[in-house]
PyMOL Python script that loads the backbone (N, CA, C, O; Angstrom):
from pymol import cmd

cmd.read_pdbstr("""\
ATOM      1  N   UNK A   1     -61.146  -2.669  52.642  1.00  0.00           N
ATOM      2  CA  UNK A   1     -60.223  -3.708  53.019  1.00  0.00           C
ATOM      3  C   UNK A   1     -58.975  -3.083  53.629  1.00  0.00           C
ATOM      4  O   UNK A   1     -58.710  -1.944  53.246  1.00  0.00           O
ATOM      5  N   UNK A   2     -58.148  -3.669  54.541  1.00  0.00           N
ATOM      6  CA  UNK A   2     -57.078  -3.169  54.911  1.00  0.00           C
ATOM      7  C   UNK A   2     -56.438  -4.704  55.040  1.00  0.00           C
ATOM      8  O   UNK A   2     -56.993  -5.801  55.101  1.00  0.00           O
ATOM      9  N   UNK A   3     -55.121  -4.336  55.053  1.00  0.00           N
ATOM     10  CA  UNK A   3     -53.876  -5.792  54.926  1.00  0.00           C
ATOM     11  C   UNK A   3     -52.961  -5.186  55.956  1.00  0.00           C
ATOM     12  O   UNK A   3     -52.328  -4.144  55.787  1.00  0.00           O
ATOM     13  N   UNK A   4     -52.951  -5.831  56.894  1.00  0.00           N
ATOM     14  CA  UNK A   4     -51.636  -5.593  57.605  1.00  0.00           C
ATOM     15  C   UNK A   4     -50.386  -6.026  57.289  1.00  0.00           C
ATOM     16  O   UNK A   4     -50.019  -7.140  57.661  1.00  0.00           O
ATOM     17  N   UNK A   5     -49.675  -5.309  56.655  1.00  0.00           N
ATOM     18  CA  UNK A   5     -48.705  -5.604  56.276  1.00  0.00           C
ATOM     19  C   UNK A   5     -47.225  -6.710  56.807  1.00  0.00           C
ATOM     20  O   UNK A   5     -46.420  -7.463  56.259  1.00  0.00           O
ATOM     21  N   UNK A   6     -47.563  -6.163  58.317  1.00  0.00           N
ATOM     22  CA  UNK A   6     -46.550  -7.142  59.250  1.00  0.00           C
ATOM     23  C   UNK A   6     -46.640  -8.115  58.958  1.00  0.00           C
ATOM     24  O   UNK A   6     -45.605  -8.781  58.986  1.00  0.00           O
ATOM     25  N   UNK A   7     -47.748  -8.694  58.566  1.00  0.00           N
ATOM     26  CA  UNK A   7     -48.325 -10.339  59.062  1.00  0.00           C
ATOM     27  C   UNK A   7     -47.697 -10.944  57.752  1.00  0.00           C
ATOM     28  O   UNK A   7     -47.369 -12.130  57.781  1.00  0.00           O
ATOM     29  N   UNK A   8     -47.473 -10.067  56.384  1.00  0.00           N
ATOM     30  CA  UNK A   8     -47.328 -10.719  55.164  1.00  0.00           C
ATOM     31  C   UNK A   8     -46.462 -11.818  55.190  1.00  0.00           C
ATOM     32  O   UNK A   8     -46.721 -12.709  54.381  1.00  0.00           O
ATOM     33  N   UNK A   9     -45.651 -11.944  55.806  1.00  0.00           N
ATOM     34  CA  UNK A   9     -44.161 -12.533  55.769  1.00  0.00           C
ATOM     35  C   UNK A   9     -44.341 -13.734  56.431  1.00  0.00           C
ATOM     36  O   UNK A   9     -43.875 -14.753  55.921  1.00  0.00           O
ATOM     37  N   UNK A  10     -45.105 -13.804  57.771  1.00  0.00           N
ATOM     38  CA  UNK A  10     -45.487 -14.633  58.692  1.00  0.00           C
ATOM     39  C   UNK A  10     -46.555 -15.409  58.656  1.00  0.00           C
ATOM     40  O   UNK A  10     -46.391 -16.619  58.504  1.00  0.00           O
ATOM     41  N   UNK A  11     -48.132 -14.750  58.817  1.00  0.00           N
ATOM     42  CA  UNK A  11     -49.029 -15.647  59.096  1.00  0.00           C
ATOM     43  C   UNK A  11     -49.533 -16.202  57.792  1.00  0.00           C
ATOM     44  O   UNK A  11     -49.805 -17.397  57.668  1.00  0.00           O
ATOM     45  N   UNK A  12     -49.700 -15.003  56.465  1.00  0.00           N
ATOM     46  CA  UNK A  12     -49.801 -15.148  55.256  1.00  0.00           C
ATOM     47  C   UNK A  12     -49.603 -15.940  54.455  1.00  0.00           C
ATOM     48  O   UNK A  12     -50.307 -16.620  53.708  1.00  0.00           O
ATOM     49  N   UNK A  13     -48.070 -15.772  54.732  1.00  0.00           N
ATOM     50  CA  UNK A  13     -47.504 -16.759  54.154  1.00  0.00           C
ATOM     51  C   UNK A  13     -47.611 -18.163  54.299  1.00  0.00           C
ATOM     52  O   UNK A  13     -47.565 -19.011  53.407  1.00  0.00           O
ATOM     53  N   UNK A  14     -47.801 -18.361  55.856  1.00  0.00           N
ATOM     54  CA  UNK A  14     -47.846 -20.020  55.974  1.00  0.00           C
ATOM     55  C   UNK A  14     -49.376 -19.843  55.727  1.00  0.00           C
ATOM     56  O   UNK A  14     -49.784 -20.920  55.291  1.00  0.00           O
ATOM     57  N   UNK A  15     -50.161 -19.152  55.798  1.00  0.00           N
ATOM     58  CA  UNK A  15     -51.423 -19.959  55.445  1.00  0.00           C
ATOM     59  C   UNK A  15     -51.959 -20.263  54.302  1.00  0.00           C
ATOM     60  O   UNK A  15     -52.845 -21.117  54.274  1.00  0.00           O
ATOM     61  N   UNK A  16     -51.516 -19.606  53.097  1.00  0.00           N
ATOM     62  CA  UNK A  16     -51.156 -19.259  51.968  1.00  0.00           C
ATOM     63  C   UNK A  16     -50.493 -20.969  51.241  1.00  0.00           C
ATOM     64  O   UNK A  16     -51.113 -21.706  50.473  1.00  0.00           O
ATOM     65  N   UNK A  17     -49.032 -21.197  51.831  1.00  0.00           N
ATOM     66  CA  UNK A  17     -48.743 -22.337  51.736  1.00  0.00           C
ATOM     67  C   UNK A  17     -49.618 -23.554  52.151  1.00  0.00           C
ATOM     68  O   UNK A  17     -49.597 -24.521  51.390  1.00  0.00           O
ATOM     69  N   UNK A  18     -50.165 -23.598  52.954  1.00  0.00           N
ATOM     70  CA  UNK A  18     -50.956 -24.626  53.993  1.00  0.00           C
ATOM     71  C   UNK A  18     -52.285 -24.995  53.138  1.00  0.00           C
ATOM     72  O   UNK A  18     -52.803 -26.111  53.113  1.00  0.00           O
ATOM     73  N   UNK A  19     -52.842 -23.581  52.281  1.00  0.00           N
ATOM     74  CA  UNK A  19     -53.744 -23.235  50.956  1.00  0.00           C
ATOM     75  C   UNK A  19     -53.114 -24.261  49.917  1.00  0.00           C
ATOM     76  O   UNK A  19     -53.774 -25.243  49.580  1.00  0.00           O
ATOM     77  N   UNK A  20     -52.210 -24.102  49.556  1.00  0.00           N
ATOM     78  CA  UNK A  20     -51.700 -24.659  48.055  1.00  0.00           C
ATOM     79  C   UNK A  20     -51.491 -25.930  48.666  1.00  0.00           C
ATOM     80  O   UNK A  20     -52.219 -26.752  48.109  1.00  0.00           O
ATOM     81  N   UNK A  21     -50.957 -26.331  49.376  1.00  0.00           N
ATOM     82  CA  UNK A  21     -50.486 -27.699  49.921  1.00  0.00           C
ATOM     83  C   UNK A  21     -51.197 -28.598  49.842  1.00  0.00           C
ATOM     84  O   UNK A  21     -50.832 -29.625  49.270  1.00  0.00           O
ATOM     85  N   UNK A  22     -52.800 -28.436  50.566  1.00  0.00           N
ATOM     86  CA  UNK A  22     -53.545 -28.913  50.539  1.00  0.00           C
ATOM     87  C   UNK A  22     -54.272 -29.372  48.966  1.00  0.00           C
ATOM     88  O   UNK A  22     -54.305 -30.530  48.551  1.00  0.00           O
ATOM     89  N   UNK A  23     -54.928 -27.946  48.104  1.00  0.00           N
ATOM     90  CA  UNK A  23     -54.776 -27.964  47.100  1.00  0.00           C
ATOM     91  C   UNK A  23     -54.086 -29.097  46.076  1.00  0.00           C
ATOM     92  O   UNK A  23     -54.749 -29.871  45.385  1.00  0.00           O
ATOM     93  N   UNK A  24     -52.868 -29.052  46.109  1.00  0.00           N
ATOM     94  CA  UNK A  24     -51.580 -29.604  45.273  1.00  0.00           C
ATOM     95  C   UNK A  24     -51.815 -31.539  45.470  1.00  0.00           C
ATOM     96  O   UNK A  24     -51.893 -32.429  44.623  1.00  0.00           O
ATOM     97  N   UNK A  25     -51.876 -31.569  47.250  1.00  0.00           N
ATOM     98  CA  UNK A  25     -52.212 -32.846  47.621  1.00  0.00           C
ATOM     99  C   UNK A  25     -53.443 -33.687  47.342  1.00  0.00           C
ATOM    100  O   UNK A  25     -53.479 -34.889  47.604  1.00  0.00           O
ATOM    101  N   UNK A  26     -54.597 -32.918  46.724  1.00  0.00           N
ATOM    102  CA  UNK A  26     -55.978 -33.406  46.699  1.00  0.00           C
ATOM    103  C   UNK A  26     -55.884 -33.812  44.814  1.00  0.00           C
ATOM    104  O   UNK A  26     -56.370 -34.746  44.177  1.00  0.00           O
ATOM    105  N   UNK A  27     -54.988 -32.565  44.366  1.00  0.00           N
ATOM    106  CA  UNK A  27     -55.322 -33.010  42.561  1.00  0.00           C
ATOM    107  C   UNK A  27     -54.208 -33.987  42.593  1.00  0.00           C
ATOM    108  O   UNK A  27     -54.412 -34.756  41.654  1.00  0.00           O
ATOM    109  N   UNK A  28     -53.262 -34.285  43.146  1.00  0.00           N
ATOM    110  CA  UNK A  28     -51.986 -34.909  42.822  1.00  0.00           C
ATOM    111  C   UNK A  28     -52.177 -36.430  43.403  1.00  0.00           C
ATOM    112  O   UNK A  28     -51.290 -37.240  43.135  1.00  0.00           O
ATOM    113  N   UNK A  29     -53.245 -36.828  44.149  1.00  0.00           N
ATOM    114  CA  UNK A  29     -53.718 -38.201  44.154  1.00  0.00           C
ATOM    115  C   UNK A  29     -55.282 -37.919  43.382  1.00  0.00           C
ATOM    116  O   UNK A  29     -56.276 -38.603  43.626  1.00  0.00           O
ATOM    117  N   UNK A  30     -55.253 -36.927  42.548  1.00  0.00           N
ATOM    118  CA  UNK A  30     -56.304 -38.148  41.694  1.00  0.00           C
ATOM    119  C   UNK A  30     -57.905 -37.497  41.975  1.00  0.00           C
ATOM    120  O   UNK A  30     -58.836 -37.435  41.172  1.00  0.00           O
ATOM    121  N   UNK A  31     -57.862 -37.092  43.255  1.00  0.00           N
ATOM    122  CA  UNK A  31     -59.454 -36.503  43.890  1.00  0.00           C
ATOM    123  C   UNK A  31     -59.999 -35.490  43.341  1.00  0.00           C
ATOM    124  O   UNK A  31     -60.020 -34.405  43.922  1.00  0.00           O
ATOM    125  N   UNK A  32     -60.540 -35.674  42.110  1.00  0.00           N
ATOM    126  CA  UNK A  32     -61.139 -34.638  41.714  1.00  0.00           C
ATOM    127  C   UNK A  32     -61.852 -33.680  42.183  1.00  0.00           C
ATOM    128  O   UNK A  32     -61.747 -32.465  42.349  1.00  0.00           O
ATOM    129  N   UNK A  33     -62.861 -34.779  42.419  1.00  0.00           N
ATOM    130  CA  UNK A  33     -64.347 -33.906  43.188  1.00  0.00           C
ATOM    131  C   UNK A  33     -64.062 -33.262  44.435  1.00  0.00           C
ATOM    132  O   UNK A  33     -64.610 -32.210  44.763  1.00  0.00           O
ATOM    133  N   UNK A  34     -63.023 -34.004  45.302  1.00  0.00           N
ATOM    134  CA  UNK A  34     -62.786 -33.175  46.307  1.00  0.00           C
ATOM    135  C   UNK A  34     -62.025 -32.100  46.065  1.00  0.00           C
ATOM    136  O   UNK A  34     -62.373 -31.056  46.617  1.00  0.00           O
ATOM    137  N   UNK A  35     -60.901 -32.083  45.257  1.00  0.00           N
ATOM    138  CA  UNK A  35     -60.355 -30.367  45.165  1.00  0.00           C
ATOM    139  C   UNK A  35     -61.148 -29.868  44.011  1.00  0.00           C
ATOM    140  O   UNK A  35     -60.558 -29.082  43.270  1.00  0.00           O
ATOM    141  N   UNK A  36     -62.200 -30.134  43.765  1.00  0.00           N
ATOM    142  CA  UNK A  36     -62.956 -28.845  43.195  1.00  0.00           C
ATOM    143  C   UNK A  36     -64.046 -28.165  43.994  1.00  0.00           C
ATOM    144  O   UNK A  36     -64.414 -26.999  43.851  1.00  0.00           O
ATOM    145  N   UNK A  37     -64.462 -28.961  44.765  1.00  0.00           N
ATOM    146  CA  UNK A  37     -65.149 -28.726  46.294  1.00  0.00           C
ATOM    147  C   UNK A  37     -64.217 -27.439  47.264  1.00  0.00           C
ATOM    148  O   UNK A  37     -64.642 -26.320  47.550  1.00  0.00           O
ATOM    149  N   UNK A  38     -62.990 -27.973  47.590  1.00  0.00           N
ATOM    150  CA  UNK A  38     -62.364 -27.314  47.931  1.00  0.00           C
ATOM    151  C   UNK A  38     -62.006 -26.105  47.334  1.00  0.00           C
ATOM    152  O   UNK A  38     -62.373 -25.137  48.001  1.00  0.00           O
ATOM    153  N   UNK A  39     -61.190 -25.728  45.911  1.00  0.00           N
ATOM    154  CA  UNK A  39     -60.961 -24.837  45.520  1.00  0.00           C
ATOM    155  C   UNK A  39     -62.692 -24.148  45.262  1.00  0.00           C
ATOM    156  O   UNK A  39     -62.848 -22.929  45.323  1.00  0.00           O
ATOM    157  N   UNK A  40     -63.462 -24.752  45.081  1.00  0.00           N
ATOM    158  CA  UNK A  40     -64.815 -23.187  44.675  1.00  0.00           C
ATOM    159  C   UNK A  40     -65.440 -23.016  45.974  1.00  0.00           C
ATOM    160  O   UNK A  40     -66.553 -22.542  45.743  1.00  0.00           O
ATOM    161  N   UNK A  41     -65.271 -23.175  47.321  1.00  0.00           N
ATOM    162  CA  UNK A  41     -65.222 -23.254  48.389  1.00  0.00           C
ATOM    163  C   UNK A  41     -64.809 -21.478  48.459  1.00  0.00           C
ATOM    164  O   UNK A  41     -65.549 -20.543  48.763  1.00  0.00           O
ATOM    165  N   UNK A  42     -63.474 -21.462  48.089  1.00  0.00           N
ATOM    166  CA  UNK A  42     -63.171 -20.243  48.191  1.00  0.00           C
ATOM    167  C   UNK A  42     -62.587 -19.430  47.175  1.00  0.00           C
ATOM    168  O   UNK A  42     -61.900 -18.412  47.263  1.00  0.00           O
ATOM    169  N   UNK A  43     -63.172 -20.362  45.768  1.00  0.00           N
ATOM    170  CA  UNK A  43     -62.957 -19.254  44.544  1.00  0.00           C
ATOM    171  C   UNK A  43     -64.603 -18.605  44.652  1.00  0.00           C
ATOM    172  O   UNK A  43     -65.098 -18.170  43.612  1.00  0.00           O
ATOM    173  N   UNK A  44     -65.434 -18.563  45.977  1.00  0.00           N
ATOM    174  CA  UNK A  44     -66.653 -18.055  45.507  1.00  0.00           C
ATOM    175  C   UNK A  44     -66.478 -16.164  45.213  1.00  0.00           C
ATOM    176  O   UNK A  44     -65.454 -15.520  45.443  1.00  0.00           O
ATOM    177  N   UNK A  45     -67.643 -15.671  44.720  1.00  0.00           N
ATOM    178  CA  UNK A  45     -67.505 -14.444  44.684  1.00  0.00           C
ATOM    179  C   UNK A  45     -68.877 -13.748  45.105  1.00  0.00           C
ATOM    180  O   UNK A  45     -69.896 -13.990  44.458  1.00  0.00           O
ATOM    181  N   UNK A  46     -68.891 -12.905  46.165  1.00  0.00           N
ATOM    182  CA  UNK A  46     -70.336 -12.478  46.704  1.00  0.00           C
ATOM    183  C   UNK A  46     -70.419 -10.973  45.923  1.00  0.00           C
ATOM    184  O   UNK A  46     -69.939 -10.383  44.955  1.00  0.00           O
ATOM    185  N   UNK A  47     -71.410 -10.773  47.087  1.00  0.00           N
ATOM    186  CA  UNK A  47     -71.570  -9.155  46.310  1.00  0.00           C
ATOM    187  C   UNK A  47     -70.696  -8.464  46.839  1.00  0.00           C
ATOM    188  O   UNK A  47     -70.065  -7.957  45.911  1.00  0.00           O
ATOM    189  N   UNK A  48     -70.079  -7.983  48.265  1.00  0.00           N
ATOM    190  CA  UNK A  48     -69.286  -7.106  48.303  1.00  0.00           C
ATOM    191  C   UNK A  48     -67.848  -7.045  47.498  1.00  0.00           C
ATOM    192  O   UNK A  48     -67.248  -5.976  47.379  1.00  0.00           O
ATOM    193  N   UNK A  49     -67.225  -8.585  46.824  1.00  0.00           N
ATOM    194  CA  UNK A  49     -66.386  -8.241  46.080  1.00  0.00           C
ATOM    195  C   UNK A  49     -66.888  -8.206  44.803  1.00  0.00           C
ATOM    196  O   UNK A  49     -65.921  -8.306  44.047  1.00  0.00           O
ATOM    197  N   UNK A  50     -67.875  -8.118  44.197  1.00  0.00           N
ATOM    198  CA  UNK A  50     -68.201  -7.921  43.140  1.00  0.00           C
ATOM    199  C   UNK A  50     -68.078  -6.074  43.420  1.00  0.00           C
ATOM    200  O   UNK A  50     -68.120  -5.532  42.316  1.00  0.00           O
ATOM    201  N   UNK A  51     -67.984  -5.335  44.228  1.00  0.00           N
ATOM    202  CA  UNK A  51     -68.126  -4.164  44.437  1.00  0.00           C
ATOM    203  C   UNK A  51     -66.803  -4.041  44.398  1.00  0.00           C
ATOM    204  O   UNK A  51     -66.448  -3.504  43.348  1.00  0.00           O
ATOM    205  N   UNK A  52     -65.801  -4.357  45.212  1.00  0.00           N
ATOM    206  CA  UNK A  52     -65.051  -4.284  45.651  1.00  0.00           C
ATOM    207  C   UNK A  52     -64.608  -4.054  43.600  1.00  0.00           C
ATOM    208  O   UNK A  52     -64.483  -2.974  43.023  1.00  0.00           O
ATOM    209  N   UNK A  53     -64.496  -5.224  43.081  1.00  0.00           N
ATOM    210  CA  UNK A  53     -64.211  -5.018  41.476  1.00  0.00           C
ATOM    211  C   UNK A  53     -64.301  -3.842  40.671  1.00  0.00           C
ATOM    212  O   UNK A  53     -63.425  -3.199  40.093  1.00  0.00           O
ATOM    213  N   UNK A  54     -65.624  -3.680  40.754  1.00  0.00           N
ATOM    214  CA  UNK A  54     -66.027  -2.512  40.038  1.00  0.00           C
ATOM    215  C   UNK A  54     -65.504  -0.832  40.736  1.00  0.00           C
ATOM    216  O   UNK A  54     -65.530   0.270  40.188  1.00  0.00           O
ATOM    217  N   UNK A  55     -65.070  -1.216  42.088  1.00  0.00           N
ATOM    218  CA  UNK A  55     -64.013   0.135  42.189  1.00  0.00           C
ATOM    219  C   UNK A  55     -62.665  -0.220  41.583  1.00  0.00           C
ATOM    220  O   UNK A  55     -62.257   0.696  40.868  1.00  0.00           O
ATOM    221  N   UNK A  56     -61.947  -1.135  41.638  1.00  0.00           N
ATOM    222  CA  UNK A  56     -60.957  -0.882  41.093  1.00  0.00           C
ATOM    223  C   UNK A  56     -60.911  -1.201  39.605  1.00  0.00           C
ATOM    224  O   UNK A  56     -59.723  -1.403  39.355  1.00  0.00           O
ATOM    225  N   UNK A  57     -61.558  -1.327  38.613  1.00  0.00           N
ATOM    226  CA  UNK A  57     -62.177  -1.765  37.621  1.00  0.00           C
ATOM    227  C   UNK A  57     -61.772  -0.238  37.212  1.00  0.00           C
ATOM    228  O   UNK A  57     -60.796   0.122  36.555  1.00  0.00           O
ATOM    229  N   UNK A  58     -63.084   0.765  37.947  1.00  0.00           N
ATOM    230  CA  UNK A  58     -62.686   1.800  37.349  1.00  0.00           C
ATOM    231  C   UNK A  58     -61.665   3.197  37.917  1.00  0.00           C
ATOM    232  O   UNK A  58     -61.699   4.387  37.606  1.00  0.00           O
ATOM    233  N   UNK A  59     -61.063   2.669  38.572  1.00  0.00           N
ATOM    234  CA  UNK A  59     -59.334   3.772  39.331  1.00  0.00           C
ATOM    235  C   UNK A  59     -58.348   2.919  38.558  1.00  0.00           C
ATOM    236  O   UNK A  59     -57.185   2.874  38.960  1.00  0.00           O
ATOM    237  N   UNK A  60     -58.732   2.207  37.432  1.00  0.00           N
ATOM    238  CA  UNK A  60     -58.105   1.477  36.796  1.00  0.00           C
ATOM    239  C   UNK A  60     -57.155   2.263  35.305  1.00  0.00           C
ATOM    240  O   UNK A  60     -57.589   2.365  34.158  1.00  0.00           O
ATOM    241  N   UNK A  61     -55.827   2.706  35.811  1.00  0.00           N
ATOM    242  CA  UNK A  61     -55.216   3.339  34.576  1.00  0.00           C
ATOM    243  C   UNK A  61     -54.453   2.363  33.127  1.00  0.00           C
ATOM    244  O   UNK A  61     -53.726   1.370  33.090  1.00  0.00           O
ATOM    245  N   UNK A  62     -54.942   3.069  32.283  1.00  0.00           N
ATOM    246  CA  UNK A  62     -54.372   2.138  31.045  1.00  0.00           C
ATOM    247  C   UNK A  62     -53.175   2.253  30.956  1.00  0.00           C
ATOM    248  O   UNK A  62     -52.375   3.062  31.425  1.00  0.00           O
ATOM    249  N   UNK A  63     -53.018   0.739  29.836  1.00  0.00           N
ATOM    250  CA  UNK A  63     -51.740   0.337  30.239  1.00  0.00           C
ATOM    251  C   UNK A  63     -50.495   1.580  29.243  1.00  0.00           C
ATOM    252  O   UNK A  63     -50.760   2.468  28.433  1.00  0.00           O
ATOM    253  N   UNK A  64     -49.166   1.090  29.793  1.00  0.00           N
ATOM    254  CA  UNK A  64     -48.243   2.162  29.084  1.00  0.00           C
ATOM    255  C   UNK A  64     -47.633   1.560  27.655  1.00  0.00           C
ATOM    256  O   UNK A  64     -47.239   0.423  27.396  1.00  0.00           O
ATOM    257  N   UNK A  65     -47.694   2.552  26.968  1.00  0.00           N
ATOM    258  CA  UNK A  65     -47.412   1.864  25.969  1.00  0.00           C
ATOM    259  C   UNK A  65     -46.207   3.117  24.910  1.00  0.00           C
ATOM    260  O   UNK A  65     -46.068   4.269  24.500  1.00  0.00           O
ATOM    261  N   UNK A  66     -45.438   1.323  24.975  1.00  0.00           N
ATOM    262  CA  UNK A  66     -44.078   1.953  24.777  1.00  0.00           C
ATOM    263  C   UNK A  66     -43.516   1.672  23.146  1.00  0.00           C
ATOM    264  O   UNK A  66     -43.645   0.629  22.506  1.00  0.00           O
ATOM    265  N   UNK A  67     -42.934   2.804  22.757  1.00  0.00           N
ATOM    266  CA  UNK A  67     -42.625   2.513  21.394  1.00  0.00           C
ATOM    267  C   UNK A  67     -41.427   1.953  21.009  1.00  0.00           C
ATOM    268  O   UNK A  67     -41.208   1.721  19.820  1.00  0.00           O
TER     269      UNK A  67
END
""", "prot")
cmd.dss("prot")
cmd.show_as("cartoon", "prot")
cmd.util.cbc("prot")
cmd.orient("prot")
């Protein structure tokens, strides 16, 4: 994966918002079935991020623990 960082601020962001908006507008009148359609639409998970997991799963350092 790579993230261009430039874009964070800009395209990200509004699409990001434009994401929740929609979201926010579908449970907030009531439409169930449609924002659950919508949200597992793209809460799916394939195999390459199931890979994608299991690398950072394990470059994964424990946590710090402070006395």
């Amino acid at each position: 994966m790579k993230v261009d960082r430039s874009k964070l601020k800009t395209t990200a962001f509004k699409s990001l918002s434009d994401f929740l908006g929609k979201l926010h507008t579908l449970k907030s009148l009531g439409d169930f079935d449609s924002a659950k359609v919508f949200f597992d639409h793209y809460s799916e998970v394939d195999e390459e991020m199931l890979k994608v997991r299991e690398i950072v799963i394990a470059n994964k350092k424990p946590r710090r623990l402070e006395l």
